[in-house]
N, C-alpha and C positions, 0 to 999 in steps of 0.2 A: 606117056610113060618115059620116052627117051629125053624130054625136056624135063622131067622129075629128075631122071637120073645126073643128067647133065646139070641142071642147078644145085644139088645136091654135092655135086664132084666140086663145083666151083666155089660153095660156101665152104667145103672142108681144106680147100684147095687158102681160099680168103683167111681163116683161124688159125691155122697153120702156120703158113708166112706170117703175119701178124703175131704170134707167140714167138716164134723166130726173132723178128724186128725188135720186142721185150726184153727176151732175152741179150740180145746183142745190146740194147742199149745199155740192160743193169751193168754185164761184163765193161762196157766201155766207161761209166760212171764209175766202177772200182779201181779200173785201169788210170784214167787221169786223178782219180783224188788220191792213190797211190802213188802214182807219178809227182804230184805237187808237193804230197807231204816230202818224199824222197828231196825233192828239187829244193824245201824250203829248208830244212836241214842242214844240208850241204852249204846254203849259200848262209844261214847263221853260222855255221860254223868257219865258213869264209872270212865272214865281216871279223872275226877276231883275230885273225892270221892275217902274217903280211909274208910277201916273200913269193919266195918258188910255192910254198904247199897252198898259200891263197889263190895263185894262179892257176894251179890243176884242181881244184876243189868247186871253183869258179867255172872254169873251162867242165867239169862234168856236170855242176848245176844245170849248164846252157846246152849240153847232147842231153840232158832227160826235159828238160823244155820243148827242144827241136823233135824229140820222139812225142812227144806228147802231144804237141801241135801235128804232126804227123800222122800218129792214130785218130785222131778227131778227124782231120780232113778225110783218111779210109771210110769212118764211118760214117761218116754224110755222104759221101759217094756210093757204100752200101745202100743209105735209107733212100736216096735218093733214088737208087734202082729198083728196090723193094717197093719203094713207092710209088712208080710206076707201073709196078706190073700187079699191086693190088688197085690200082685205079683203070687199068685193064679189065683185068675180073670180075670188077664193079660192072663196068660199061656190058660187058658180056653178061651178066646176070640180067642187069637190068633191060637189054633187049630182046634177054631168053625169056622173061618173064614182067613183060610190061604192066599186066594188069595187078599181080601179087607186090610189083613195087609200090602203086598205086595204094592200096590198101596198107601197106605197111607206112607210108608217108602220113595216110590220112590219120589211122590209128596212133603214132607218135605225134601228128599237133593234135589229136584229140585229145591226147596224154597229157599232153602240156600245156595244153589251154583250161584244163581244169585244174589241175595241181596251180598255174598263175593264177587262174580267176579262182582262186580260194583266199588269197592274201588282201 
């Protein structure tokens, strides 16, 4: 019963973070192609100016670049700790519950071996 409960806690524990991880990726996906369009703008609007206003227009294309390149390295640093510790949880499931991994492996290439051997 307490190995129920504890795979249980670890599976909701696994969907959780994993929605999480979704999440953060769509926002980050928003964040840079709002980022770039911002950044491609500015720098069209550059290439026609010359002078002092091409150089500050230029100069802030290149800080929403460096912000951009900034938040992307955040978030692989995120995923990359999220994904450790859903690879964690993994490992702990699958020790809590050796034999129901067992079955869940077999049943998935049984899945798959008939869906391929139909083609």
């Amino acid at each position: 019963m307490l190995e129920s409960i504890r795979a249980n806690a670890n599976a909701a524990r696994a969907k959780a973070t994993a929605a999480s991880i979704d999440g953060k990726l769509d926002d980050a996906g928003a964040d840079m192609q709002t980022l770039v369009k911002d950044a491609q703008s500015l720098l069209t609007a550059a290439a026609s100016l010359t002078g002092t206003k091409a150089d500050e227009l230029r100069e802030r294309g290149m800080r929403m670049l460096d912000a951009a390149l900034g938040k992307g390295s955040q978030y692989k640093d995120q995923a990359m700790v999220k994904g450790k510790e859903l690879a964690q949880s993994a490992d702990v499931y699958v020790k809590d519950n050796p034999w129901r991994t067992v079955a869940v492996a077999a049943g998935a290439g049984l899945l798959l071996g008939v869906l391929l051997g139909r083609k």
